[in-house]
N, C-alpha and C positions, 0 to 999 in steps of 0.2 A: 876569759877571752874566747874561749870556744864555743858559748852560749849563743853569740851572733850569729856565726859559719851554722850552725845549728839550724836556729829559726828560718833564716833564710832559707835553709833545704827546703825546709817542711814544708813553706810556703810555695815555696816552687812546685814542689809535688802537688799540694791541694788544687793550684793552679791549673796545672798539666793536664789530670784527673778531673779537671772541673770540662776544660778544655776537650776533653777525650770522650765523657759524658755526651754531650751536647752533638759530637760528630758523629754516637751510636744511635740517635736516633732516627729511625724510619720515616721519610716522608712520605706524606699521605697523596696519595696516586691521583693522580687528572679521571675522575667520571665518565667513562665514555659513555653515549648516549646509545638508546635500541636502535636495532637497525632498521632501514624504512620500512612502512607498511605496504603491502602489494594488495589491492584492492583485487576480488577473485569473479562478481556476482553483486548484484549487475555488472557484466562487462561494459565499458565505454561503448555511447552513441547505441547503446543496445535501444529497441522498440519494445512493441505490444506487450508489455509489462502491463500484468494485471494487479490496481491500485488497491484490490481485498487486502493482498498476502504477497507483499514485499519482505523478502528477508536482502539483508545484506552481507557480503559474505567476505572475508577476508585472510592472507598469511600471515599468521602471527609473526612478530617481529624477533628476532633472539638479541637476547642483551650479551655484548662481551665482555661482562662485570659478574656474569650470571645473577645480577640483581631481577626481582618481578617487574614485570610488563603489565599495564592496564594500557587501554584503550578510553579514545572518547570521541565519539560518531557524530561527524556533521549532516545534519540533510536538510534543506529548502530548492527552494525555484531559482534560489541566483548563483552565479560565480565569482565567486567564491560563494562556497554553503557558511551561512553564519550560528545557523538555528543548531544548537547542542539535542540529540534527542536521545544519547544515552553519554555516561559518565563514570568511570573507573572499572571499567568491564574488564573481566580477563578472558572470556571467552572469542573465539573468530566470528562470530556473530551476531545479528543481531534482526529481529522480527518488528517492523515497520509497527507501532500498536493500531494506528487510526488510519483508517481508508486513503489513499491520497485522491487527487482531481485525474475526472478520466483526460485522455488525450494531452497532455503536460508533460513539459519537460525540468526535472527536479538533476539535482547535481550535490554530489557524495564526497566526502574523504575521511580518514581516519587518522588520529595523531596518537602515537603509542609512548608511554612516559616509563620510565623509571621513577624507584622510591628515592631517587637521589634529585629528583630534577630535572636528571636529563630528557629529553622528547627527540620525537622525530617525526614527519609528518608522512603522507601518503601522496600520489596525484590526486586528481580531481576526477572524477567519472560523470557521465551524464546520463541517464536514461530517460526515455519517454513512455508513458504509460500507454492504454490501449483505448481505442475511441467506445464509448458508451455502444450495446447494442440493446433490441428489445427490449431483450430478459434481464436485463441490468434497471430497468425502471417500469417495466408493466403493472408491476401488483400495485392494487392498493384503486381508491372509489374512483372513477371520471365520470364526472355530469355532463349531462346534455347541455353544450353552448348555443349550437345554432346548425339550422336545416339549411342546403342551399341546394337547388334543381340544378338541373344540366346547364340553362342559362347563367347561371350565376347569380339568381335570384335568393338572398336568403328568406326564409320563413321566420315572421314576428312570434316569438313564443311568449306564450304567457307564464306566471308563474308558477302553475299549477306545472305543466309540462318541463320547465327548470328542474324538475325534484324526480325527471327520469336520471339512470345512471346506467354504469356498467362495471364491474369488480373485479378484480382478476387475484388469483392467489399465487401464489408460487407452486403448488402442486398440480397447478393447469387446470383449474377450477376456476367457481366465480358465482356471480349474480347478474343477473339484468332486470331495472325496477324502469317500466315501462309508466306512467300517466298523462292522462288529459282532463280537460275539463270540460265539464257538463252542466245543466239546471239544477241537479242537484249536489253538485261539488266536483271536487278533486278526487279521483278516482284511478285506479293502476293496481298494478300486477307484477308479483315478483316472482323468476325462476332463474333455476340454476342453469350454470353452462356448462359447460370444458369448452378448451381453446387448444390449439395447437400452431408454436410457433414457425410459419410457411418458410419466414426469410428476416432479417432484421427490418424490414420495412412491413411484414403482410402477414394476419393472424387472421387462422381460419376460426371460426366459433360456431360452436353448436348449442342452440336453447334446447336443456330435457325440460324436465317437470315443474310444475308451477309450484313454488314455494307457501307463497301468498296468494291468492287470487281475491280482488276486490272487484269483479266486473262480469259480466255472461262470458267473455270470449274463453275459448276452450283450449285446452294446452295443442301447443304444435312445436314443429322444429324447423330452427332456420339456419340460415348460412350466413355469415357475414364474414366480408374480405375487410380487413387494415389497410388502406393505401397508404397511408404515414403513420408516423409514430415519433414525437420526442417526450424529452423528459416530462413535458406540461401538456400537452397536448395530440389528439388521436383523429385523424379524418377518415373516416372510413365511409362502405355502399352495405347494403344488402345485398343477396346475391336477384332476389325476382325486384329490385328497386332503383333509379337512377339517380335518386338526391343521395346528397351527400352530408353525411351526419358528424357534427364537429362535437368532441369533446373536451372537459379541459379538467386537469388533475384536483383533485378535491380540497385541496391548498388555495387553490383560487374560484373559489364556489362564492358567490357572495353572503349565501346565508350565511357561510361559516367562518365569514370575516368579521 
């Protein structure tokens, strides 16, 4: 009759123990997320931000979990930035890879994650980049478009004279390929320049030596002023001349369309 009182302990105990188990163990802790990101570079509503060599710069976030931190960097033209242009970054920044558009306004943030999940996001920053100037688009062929006098008369050019141009390098160099037409054909002359940028609108240019010479006239040196200047096109005078000589970027040459 003891056998009973017995079993029943035992049971009880396993119970208890089972019971006692279950209460030693640790719950596993709520994730807290990194702390926000503090955008540093470009500052908000910042300007003349040059579209080359954009970096963006940021405070890293610290995690209260001491878990790692990555980053992942928004940048376009809207706001909200949708466009991802980097991803799992642990570093505070990050170097823009491709040129943006001159004078535009682009808009930034950064979202910093934990390997748990957790996130946390950044504001939102704007900057504007810097308006195109000369030196940002000179180099490179302009053809002869069209002659126009003081009246505003243009001059019908043939196509012989279409295949004058002007070149410009980045090292302040260049070419000028002069021709016309004659009884015996198309005919012209190439020499070298240098240029010196006066202003964002006016480049002074000096013709040396003839490169090429297809014609009797003999080397000389001249002066010519830039009165405009954009991306596709250049109006410019001589300096002893009163017409006005239109160029237009070698992208829209018609031969070479």
């Amino acid at each position: 009759m003891k056998t009973l009182p017995c079993l029943f302990v035992f049971a009880a105990g396993l119970l208890l123990g089972a019971c006692n188990s279950d209460d030693d163990t640790p719950a596993v802790p709520d994730n807290n997320t990194p702390e926000d990101v503090i955008l540093n570079s470009p500052a908000n509503d910042t300007d003349e931000i040059d579209p080359d060599s954009v970096a963006l710069t940021w405070k890293q976030a610290l995690d209260p979990d001491g878990d790692m931190v990555s980053y992942n960097v928004f940048l376009d033209k809207n706001n909200p930035p949708a466009t991802l242009v980097v991803s799992g970054t642990t570093a505070g920044v990050y170097t823009v890879e491709n040129a943006l558009d001159f004078d535009t306004s682009y808009y930034w943030k950064v979202i910093a994650a934990d390997n748990k999940g957790g996130e946390s996001e950044s504001d939102i920053a704007m900057f504007t980049t810097r308006k195109a100037t000369t030196a940002d688009f000179i180099t490179g062929r302009w053809y002869l478009e069209s002659i126009v006098d003081n009246d505003g008369v243009g001059e019908d050019l043939d196509d012989c004279k279409k295949n004058s141009y002007m070149q410009f390098t980045a090292e302040g160099a260049g070419a000028v390929a002069t021709y016309s037409d004659s009884a015996s054909g198309c005919y012209g002359s190439i020499r070298s320049l240098e240029y010196e940028l006066v202003s964002d609108t006016e480049i002074k240019i000096i013709y040396t030596d003839i490169i090429e010479e297809k014609t009797e006239s003999s080397e000389r040196e001249e002066l010519l002023i830039v009165a405009s200047i954009t991306e596709t096109r250049i109006e410019c005078k001589y300096a002893s001349d009163d017409k006005t000589y239109i160029f237009s970027k070698e992208l829209l040459h018609p031969s070479l369309n």
